[in-house]
C-alpha angles and dihedrals in degrees: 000000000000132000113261137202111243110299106168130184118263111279086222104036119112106262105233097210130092122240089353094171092041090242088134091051132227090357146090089055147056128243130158078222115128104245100223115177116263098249135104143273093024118149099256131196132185110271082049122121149169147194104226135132099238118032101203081069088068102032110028082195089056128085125265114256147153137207116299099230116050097237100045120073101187127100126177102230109200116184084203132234124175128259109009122099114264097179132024144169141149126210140178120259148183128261111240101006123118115230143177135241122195139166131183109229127178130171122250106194109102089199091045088225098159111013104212114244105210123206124187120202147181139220109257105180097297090331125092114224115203101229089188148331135230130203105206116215121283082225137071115225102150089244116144104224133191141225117192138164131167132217145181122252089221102180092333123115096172142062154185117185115181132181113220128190126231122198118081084197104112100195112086097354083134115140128150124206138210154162091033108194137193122170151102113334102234127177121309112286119179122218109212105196103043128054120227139178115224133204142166130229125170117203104252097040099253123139120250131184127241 
C-alpha cells in the first residue's frame, strides 16, 4: 500500500457500480445496516440507516445537507456502528487494467462527538483486506470530501468491494455517503471546489512505482 499522487477515474468511463448517488434508493447494493424510512421522529439506534436527501429530516440531532452533486438528491445516512459492512457491491473487471475506486463522504454530528473512522476493503479469497482507511474531520463544516486510489486488476475479473465503520462510539458515529465510482484511472484532474485523500492500492499487494 503506498501513497500516490492524484490519479482520478476518467471523467467519461462507464462507472461499473448500481444506484451509485442513491437516487434509486436503498437498492443496487448490499449493507448489514437496519432500512429505516426516510421520515422524521422515528426511534433510531445505531446500525440504523436511510436514503434521503437531508439528513436532519431523518435525524432532527443531525446537521443539515444536501446532495453532494447538484443534480443528484440522494444521500446514504448511516447512524454507524463498527465492523459490519455498511456498503457492498461486486463487479466484473479486466484483467490488467488499472482502475479507480471514490466515495463522497460528510459528517453528520453538529457537536462532533465520535468522529467515523472508514475503512474500504476488498474480497481476497474468504479474507478482507482493508485497501485503506479514512479519519473523517472532528468538525463539522458541511464539505463533501473524497476519498480515491487506484489499482491494477492484475489477474483478477472479479471483484467485492465493501465500506466498514470503525468506531464502536455510538454518539456521534453519523456519516452520510454518496457518488460512489468505480471505472477506468485516467490522468490527474483536479477538482477545485471539493477536498480528497488519495491512495494507491494494486491487487496482489506488490509495490509499483508512479
Amino acid at each position: 500500500l503506498l501513497a500516490a499522487a492524484p490519479a482520478p477515474l476518467t471523467a467519461s468511463a462507464q462507472n461499473l457500480l448500481q444506484n451509485p448517488g442513491f437516487e434509486s434508493g436503498p437498492t443496487g447494493y448490499s449493507t448489514d445496516y437496519h432500512y429505516t424510512l426516510p421520515v422524521c421522529c422515528q426511534v433510531l439506534n445505531a446500525g440504523d440507516y436511510t436514503v434521503i436527501d437531508n439528513p436532519r429530516t431523518w435525524n432532527p440531532g443531525l446537521v443539515q445537507a444536501s446532495d453532494h452533486t447538484q443534480s443528484g438528491t440522494r444521500m446514504l445516512v448511516v447512524d454507524g456502528v463498527a465492523g459490519i459492512k455498511c456498503w457492498q457491491q461486486s463487479v466484473n473487471l479486466q484483467p490488467n487494467t488499472t482502475y479507480g475506486f471514490r466515495f463522497w463522504w460528510l459528517y453528520l454530528d453538529p457537536a462532533h462527538q465520535t468522529p467515523p473512522n472508514l475503512s474500504v476493503q476488498f474480497l481476497s479469497g474468504s479474507t478482507w483486506q482493508t485497501a485503506f482507511s479514512v479519519q473523517l474531520p472532528a468538525t463539522v463544516d458541511g464539505i463533501w470530501r473524497s476519498s480515491q486510489f487506484a489499482f491494477n486488476s492484475q489477474n483478477t475479473t472479479s471483484l467485492t468491494i465493501r465500506i466498514i465503520d470503525n468506531t464502536g462510539a455510538q454518539n456521534g458515529n453519523d456519516f452520510a455517503l454518496d457518488d460512489m465510482e468505480l471505472s477506468l484511472c485516467a490522468a490527474p484532474v483536479v477538482d477545485p471546489i471539493r477536498v480528497f485523500t488519495q491512495y494507491l492500492l494494486v491487487l496482489g499487494w506488490t509495490n509499483v512505482n508512479m
